[in-house]
C-alpha positions as CSV (number, residue, x, y, z in Angstrom):
1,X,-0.4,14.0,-5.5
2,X,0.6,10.1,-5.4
3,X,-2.5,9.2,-4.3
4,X,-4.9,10.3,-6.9
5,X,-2.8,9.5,-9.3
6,X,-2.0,6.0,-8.7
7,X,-5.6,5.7,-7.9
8,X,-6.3,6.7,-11.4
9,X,-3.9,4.6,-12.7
10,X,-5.1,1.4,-11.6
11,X,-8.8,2.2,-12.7
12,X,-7.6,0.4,-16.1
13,X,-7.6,-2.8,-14.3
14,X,-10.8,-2.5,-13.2
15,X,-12.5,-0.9,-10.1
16,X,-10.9,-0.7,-6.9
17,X,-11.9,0.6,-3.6
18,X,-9.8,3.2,-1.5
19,X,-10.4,3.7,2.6
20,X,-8.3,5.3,5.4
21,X,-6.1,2.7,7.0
22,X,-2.8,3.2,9.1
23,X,-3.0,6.6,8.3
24,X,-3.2,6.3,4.9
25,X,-4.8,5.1,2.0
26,X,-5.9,1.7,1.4
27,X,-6.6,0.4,-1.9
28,X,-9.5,-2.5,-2.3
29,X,-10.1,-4.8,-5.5
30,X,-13.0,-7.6,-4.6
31,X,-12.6,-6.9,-1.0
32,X,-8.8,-7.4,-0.9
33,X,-6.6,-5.1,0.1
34,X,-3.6,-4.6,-2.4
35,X,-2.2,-1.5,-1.7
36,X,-1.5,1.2,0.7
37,X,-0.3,4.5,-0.1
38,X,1.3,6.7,2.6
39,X,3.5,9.5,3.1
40,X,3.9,9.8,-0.9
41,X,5.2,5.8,-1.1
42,X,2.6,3.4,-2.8
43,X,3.4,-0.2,-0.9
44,X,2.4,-3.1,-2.4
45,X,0.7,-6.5,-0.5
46,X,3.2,-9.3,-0.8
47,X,2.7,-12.8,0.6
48,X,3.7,-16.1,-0.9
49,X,6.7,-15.5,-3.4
50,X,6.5,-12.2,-3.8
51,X,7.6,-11.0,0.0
52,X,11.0,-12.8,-1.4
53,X,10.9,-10.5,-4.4
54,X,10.4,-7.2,-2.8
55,X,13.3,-8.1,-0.6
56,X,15.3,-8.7,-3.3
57,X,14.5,-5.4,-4.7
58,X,15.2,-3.6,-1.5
59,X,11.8,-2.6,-1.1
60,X,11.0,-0.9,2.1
61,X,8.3,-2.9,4.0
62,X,5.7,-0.6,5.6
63,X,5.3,-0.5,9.4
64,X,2.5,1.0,10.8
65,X,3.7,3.0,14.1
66,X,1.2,4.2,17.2
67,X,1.2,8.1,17.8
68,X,2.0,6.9,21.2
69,X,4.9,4.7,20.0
70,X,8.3,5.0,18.9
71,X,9.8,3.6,15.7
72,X,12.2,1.6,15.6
C-alpha cells in the first residue's frame, strides 16, 4: 500500500506524524502538515514558490469533495 510505504519512507528524515484528514491520510513533521496521501496519490503542501512548480509539472492539486457534494 502507498501509504505505509511512503510513511516508511520519510521516517529517514526524521519523525513525522500521520492522522485522518479529508479522507485520507495526513502526514505531520513539528506540527505542520506536509503531506496528504489519498486514493493511492501522495500530494504534496505547496505555498510560496513551490505552488508555481507543481503547476509546471502538471501536478494534480487535491480537492477535498463533501459526500453530499459534487465534483467538479
Amino acid at each position: 500500500m502507498i501509504e505505509q510505504s511512503f510513511y516508511d519512507y520519510t521516517t529517514q528524515f526524521g519523525e513525522s506524524q500521520k492522522r485522518s484528514m479529508f479522507g485520507g491520510t495526513g502526514l505531520f513533521k513539528e506540527g505542520a502538515m506536509y503531506a496528504l496521501i489519498s486514493n493511492d496519490k501522495v500530494f504534496i503542501r505547496g505555498g510560496k514558490g513551490l505552488d508555481a512548480q507543481f503547476h509546471e509539472l502538471q501536478c494534480e492539486k487535491f480537492r477535498h469533495v463533501k459526500n453530499n457534494q459534487r465534483r467538479r
